[in-house]
C-alpha positions, 0 to 999 in steps of 0.5 A: 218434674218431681219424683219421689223415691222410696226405698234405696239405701242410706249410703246412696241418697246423694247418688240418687238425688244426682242421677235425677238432677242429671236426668232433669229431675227433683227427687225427694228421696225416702229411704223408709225410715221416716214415718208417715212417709205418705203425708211427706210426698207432697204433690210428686209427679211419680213415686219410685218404690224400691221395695226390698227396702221398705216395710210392707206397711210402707208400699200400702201407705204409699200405694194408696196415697198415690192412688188417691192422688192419681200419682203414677208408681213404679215398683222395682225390686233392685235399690241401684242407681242405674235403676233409678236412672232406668226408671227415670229414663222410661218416664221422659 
């Protein structure tokens, strides 16, 4: 599975990247400060929006990228490790 995380923390990337591994999952991780971020996501089996990190503007361009892919969102408001895990843990 490919999963791709918008949002989160700079400091964290590697962490996140780990926790998906362990949970059996490439993880593209986008901390929103790459433009275009929709055109960079790739054919991910899920999107994980962090949205207290990321613009307004980014949440749509991503929604409506995934929506148009048929792409399944989560949206969570805490940027954590143990939420991704979470999150990870309620696909599989």
């Amino acid at each position: 599975m490919c999963a791709a995380l918008i949002g989160g923390m700079d400091r964290l990337k590697r962490d996140y990247i780990n926790a998906a591994l362990a949970s059996g999952v490439d993880l593209k991780v986008f901390t929103g400060k790459e433009n275009r971020i929709a055109d960079k996501l790739g054919r991910a089996d899920l999107v994980i929006v962090f949205t207290n990190k990321i613009s307004h503007a980014a949440k749509r361009e991503v929604v409506q990228h995934a929506k148009a892919n048929s792409i399944p969102v989560q949206m969570l408001h805490s940027c954590g490790v143990s939420t991704l895990r979470q999150a990870l843990e309620t696909t599989n």
